[in-house]
PDB file of N, CA, C and O in Angstrom:
ATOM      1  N   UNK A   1       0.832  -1.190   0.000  1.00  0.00           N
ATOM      2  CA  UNK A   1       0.000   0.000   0.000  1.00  0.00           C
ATOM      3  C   UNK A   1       0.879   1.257   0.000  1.00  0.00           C
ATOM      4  O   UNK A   1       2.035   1.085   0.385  1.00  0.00           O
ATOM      5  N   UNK A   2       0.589   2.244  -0.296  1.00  0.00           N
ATOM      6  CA  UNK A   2       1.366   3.661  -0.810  1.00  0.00           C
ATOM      7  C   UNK A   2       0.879   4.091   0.623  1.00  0.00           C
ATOM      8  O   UNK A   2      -0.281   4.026   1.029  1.00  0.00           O
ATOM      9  N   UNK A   3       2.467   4.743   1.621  1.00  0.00           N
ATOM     10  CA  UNK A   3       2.227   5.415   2.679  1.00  0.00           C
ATOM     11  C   UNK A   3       1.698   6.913   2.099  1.00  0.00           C
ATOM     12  O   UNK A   3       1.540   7.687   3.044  1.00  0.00           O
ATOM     13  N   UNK A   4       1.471   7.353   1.152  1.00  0.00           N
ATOM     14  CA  UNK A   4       0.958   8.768   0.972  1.00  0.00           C
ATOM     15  C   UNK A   4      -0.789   8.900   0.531  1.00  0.00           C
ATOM     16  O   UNK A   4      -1.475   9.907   0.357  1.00  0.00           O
ATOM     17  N   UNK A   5      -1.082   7.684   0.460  1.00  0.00           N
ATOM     18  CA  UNK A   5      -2.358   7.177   0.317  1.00  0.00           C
ATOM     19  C   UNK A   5      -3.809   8.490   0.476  1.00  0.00           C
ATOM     20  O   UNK A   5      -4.653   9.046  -0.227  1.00  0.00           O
ATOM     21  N   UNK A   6      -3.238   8.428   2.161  1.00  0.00           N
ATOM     22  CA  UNK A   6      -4.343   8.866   3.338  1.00  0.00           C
ATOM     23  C   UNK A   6      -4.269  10.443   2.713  1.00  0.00           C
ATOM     24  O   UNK A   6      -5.131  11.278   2.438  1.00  0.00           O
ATOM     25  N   UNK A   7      -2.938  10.415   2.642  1.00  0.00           N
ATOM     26  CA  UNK A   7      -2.670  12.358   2.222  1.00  0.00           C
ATOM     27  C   UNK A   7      -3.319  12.620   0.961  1.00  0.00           C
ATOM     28  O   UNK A   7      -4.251  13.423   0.925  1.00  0.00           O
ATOM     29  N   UNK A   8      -2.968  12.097   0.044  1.00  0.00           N
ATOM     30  CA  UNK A   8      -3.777  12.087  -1.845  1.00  0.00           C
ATOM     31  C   UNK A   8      -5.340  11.867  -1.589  1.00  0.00           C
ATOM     32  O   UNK A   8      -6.094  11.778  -2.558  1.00  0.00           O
ATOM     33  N   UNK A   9      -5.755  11.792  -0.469  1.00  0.00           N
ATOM     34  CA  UNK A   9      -7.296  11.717  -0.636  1.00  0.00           C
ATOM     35  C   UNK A   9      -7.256  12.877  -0.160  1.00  0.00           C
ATOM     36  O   UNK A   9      -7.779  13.756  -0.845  1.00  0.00           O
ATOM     37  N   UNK A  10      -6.511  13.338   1.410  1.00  0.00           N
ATOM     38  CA  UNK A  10      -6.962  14.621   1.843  1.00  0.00           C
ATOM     39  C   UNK A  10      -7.064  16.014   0.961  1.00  0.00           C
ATOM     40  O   UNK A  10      -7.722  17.052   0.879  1.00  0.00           O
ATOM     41  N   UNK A  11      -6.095  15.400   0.433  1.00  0.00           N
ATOM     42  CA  UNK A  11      -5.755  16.771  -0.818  1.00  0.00           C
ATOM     43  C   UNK A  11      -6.562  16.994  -2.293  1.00  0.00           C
ATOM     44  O   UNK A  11      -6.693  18.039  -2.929  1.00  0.00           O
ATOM     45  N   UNK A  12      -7.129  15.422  -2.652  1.00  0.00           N
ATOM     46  CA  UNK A  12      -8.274  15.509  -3.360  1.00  0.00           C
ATOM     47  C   UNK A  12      -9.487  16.093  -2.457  1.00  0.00           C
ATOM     48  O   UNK A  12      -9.968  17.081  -3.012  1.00  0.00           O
ATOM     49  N   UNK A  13     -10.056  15.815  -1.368  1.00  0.00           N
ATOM     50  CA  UNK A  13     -11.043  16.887  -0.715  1.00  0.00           C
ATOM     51  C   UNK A  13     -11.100  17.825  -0.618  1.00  0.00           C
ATOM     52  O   UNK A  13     -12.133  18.403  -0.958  1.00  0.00           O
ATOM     53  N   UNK A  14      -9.806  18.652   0.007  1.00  0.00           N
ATOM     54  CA  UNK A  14      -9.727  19.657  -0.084  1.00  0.00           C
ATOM     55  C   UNK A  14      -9.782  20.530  -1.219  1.00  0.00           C
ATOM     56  O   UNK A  14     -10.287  21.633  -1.013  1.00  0.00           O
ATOM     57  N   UNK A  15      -9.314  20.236  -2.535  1.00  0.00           N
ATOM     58  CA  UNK A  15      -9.189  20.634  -3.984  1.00  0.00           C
ATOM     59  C   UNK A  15     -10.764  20.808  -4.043  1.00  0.00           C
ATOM     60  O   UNK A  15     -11.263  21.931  -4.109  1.00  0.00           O
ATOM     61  N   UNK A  16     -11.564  19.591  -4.016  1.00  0.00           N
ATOM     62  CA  UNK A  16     -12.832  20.258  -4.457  1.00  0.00           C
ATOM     63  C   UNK A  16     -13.942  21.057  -3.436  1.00  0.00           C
ATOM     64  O   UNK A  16     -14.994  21.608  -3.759  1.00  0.00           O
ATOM     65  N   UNK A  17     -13.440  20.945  -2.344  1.00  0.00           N
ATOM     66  CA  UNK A  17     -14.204  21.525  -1.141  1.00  0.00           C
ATOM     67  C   UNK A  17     -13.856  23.400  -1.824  1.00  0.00           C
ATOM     68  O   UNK A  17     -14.734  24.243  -2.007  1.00  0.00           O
ATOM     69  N   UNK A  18     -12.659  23.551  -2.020  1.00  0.00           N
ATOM     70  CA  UNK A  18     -12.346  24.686  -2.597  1.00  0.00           C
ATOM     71  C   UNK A  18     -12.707  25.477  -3.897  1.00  0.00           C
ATOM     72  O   UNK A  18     -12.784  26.699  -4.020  1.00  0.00           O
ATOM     73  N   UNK A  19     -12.964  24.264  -5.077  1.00  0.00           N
ATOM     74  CA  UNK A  19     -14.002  24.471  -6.030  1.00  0.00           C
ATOM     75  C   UNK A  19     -15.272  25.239  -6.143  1.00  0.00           C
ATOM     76  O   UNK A  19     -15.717  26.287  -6.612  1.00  0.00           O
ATOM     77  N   UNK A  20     -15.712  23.927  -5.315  1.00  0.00           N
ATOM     78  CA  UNK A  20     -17.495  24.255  -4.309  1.00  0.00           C
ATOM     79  C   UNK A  20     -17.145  25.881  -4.064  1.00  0.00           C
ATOM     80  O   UNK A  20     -17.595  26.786  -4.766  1.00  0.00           O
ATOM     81  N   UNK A  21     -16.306  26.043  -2.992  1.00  0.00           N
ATOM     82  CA  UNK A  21     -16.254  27.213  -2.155  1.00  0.00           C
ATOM     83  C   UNK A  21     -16.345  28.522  -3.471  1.00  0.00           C
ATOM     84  O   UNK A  21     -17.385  29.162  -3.626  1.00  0.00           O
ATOM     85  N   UNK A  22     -15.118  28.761  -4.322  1.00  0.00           N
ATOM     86  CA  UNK A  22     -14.718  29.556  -4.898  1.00  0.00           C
ATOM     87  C   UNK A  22     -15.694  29.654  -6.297  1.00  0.00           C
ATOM     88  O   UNK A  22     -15.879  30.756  -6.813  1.00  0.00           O
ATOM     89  N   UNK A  23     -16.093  28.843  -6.674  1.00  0.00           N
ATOM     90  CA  UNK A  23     -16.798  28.664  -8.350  1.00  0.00           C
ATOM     91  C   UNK A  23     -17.961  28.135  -8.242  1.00  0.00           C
ATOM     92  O   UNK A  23     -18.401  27.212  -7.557  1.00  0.00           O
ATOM     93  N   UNK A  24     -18.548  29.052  -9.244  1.00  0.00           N
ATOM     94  CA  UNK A  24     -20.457  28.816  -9.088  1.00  0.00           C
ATOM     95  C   UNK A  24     -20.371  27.894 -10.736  1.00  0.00           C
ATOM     96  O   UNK A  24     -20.149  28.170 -11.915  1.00  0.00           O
ATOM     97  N   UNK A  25     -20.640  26.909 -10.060  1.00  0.00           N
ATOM     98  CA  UNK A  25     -21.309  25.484 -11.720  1.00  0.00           C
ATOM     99  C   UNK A  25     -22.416  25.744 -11.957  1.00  0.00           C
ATOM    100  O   UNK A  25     -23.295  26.042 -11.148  1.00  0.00           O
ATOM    101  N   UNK A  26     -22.510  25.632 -13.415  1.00  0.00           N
ATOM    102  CA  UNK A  26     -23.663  25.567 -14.026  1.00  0.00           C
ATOM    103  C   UNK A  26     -23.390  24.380 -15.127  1.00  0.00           C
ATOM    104  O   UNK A  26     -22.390  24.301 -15.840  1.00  0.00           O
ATOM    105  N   UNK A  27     -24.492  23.481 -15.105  1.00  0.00           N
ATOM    106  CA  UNK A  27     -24.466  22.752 -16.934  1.00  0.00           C
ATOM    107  C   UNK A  27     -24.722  23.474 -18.265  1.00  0.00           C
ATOM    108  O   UNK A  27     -25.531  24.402 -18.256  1.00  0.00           O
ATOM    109  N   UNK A  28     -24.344  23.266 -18.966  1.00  0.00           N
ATOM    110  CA  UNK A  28     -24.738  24.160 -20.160  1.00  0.00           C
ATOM    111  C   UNK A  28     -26.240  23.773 -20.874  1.00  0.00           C
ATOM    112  O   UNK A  28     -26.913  22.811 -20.503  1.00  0.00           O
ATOM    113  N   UNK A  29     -26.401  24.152 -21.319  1.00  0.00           N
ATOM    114  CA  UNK A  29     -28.256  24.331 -21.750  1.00  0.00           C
ATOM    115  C   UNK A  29     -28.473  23.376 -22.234  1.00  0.00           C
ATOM    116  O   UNK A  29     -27.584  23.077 -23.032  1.00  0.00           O
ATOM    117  N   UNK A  30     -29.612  22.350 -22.143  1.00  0.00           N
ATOM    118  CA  UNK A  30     -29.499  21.613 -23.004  1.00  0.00           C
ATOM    119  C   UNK A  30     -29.543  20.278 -22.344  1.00  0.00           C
ATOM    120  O   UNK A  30     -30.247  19.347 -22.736  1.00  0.00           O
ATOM    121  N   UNK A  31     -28.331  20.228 -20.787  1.00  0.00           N
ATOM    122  CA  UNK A  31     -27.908  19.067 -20.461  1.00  0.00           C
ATOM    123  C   UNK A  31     -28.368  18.923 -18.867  1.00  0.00           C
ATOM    124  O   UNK A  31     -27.658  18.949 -17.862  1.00  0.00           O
ATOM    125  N   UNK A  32     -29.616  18.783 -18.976  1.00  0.00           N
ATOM    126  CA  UNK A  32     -30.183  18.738 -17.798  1.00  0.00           C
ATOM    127  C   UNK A  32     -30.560  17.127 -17.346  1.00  0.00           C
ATOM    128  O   UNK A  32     -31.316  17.013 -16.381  1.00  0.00           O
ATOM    129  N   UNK A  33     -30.164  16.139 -17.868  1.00  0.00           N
ATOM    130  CA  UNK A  33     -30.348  15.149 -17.711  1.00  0.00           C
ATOM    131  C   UNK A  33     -29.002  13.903 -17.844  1.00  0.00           C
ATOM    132  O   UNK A  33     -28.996  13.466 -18.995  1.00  0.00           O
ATOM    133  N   UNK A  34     -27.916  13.262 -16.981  1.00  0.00           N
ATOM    134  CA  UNK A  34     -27.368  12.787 -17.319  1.00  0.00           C
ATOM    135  C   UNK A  34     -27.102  11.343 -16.563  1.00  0.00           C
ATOM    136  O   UNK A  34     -26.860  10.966 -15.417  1.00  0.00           O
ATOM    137  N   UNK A  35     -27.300  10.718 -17.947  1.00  0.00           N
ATOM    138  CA  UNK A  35     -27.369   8.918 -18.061  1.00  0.00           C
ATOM    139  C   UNK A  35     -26.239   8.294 -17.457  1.00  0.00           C
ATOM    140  O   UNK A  35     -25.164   8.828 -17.727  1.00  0.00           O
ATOM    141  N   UNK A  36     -26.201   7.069 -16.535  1.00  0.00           N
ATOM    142  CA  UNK A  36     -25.085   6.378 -16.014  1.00  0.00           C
ATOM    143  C   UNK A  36     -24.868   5.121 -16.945  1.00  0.00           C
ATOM    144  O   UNK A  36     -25.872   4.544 -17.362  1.00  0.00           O
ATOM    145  N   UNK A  37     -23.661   4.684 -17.281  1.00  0.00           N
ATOM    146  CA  UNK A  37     -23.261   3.759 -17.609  1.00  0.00           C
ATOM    147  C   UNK A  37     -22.709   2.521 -16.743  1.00  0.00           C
ATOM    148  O   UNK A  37     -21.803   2.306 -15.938  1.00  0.00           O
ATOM    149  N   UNK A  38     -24.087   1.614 -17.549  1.00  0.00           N
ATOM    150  CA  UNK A  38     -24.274   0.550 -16.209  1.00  0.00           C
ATOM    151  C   UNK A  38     -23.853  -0.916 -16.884  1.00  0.00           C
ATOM    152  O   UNK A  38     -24.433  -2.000 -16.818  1.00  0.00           O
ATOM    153  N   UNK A  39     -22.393  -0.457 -17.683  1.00  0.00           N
ATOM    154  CA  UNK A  39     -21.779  -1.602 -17.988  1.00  0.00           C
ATOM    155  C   UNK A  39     -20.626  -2.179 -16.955  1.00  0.00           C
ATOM    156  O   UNK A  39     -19.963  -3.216 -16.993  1.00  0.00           O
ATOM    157  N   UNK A  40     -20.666  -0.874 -15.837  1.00  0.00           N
ATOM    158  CA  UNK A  40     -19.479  -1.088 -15.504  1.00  0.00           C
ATOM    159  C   UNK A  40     -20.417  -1.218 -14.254  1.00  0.00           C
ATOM    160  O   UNK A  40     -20.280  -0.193 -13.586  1.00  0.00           O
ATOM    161  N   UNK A  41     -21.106  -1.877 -13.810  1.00  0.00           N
ATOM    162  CA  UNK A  41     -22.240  -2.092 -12.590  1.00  0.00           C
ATOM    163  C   UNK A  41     -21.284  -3.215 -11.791  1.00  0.00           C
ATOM    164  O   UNK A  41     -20.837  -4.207 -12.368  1.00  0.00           O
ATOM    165  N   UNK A  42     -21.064  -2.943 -10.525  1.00  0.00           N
ATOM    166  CA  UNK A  42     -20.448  -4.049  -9.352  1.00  0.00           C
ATOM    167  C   UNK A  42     -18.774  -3.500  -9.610  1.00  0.00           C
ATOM    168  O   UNK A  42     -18.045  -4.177  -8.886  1.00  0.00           O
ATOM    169  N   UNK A  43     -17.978  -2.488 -10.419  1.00  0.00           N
ATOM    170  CA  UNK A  43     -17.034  -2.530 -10.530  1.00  0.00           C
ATOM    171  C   UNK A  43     -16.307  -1.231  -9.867  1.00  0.00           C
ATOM    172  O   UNK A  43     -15.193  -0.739 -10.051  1.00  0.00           O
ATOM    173  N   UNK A  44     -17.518  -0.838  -8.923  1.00  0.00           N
ATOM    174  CA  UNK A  44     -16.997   0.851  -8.054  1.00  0.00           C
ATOM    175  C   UNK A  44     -17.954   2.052  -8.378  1.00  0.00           C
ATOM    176  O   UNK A  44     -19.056   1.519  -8.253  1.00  0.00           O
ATOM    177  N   UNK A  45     -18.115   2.989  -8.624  1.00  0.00           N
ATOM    178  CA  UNK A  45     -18.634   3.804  -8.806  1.00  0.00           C
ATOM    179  C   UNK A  45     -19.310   3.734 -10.170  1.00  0.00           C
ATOM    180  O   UNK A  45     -18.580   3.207 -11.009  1.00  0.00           O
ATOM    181  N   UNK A  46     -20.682   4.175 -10.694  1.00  0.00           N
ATOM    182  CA  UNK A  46     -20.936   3.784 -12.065  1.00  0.00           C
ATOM    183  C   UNK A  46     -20.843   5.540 -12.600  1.00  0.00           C
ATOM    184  O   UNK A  46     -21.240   6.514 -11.960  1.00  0.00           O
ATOM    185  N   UNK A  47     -20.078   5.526 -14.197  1.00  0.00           N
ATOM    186  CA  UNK A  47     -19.537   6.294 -14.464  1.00  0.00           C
ATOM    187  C   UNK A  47     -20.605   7.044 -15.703  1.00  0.00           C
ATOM    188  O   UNK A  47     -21.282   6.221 -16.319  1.00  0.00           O
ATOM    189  N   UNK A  48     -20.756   8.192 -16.014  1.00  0.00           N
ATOM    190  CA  UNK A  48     -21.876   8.710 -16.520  1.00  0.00           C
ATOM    191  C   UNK A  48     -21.787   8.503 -18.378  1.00  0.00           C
ATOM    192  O   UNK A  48     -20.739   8.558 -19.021  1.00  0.00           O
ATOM    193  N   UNK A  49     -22.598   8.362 -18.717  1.00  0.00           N
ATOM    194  CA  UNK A  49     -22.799   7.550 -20.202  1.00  0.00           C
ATOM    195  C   UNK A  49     -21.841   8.448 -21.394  1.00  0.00           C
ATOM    196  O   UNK A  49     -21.308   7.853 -22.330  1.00  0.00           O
ATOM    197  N   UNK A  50     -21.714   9.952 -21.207  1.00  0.00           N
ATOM    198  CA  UNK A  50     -21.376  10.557 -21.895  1.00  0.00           C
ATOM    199  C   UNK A  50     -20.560  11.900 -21.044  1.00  0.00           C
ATOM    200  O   UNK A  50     -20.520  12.009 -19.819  1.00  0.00           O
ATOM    201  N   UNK A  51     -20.180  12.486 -21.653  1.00  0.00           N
ATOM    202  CA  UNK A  51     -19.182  13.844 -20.989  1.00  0.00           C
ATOM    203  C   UNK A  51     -20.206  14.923 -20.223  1.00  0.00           C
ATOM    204  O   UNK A  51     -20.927  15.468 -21.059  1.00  0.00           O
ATOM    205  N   UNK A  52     -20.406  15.274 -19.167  1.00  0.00           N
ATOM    206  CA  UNK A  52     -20.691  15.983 -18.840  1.00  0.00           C
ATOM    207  C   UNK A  52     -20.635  17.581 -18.927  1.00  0.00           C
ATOM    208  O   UNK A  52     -19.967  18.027 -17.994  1.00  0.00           O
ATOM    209  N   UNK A  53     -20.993  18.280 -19.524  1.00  0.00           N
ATOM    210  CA  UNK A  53     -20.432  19.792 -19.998  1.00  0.00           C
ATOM    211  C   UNK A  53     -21.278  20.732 -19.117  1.00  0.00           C
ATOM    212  O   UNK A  53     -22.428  20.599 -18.698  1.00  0.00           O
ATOM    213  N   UNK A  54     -20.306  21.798 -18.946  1.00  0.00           N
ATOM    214  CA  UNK A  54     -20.853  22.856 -17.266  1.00  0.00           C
ATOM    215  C   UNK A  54     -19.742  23.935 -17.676  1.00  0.00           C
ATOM    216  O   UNK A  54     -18.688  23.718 -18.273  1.00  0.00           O
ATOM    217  N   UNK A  55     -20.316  25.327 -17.137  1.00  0.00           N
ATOM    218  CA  UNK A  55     -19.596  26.250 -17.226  1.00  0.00           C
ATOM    219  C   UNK A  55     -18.899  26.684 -15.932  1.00  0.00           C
ATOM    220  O   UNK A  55     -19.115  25.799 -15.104  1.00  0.00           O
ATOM    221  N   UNK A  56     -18.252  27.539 -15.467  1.00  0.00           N
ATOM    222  CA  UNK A  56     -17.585  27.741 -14.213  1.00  0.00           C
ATOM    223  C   UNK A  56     -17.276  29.185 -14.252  1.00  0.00           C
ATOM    224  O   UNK A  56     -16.818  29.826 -15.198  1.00  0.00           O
ATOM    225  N   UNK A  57     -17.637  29.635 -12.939  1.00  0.00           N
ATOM    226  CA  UNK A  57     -16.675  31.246 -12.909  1.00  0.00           C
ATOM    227  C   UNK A  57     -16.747  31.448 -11.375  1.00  0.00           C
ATOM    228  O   UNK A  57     -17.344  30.858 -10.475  1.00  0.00           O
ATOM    229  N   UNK A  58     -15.926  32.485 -11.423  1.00  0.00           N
ATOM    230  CA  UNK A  58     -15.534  33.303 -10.182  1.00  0.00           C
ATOM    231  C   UNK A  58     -16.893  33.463  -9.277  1.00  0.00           C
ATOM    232  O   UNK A  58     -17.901  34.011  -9.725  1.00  0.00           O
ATOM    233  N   UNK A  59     -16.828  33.058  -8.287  1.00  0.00           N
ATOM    234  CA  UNK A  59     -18.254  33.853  -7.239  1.00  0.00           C
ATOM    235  C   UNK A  59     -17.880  35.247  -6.710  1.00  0.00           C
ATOM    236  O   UNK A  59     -16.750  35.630  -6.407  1.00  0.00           O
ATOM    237  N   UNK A  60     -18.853  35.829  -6.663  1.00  0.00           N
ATOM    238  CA  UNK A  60     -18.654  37.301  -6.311  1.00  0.00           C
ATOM    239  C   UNK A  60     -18.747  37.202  -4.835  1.00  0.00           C
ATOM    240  O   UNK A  60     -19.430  36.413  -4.182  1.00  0.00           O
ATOM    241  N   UNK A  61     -18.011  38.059  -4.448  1.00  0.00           N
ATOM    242  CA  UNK A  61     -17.354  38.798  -2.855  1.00  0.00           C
ATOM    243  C   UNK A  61     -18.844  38.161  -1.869  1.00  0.00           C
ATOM    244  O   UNK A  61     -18.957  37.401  -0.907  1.00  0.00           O
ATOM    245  N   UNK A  62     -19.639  38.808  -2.572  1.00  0.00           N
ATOM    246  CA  UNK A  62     -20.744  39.238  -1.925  1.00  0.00           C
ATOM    247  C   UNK A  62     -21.618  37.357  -1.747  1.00  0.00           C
ATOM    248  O   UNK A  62     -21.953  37.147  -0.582  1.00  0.00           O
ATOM    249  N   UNK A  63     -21.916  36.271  -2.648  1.00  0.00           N
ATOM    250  CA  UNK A  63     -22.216  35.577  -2.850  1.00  0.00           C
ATOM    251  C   UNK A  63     -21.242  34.458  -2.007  1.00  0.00           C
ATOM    252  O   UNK A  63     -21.698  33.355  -2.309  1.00  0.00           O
ATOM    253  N   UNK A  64     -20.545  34.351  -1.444  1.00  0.00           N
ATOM    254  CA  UNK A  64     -19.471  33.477  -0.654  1.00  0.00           C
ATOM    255  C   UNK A  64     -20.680  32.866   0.011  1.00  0.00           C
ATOM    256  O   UNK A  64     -21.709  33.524   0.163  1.00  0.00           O
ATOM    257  N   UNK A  65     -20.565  31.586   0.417  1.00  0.00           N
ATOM    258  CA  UNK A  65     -21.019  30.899   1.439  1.00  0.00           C
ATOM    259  C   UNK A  65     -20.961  30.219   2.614  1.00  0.00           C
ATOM    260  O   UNK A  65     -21.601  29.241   3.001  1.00  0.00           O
ATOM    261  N   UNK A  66     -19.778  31.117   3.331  1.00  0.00           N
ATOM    262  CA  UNK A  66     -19.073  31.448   4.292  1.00  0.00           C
ATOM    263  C   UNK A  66     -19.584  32.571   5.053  1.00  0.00           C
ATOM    264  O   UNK A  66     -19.383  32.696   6.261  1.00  0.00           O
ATOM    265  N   UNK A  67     -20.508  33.710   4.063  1.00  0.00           N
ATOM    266  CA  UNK A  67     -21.232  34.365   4.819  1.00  0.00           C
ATOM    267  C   UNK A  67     -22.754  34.385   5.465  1.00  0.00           C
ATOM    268  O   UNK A  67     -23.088  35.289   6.230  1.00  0.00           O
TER     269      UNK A  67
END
């Protein structure tokens, strides 16, 4: 097992906890519905049928959710 294991997850959480925090997602128009691919069923997480597409930007000062 990789002793840096425990750390590469913490640091994947944190990365998107910071995402969340900093950037407001949106899907792009259109893609309000997305299909799982259930070939890969019993093999971990089931992975979504096609690419997911979303826009991203800056949250404003005022919009934080910290406040």
């Amino acid at each position: 097992m990789c002793p840096g294991r425990y750390f590469a997850v913490n640091e994947i959480k944190q990365f998107l906890s910071l995402v969340l925090l900093y950037l407001e997602l949106d899907l792009q128009p259109g893609q309000n519905r997305v299909s799982l691919d259930y070939s890969r069923a019993g093999l971990g997480i089931l992975l979504p049928d096609a690419d997911v597409r979303f826009h991203y930007r800056l949250r404003a000062a005022s919009q934080s959710p910290a406040e």
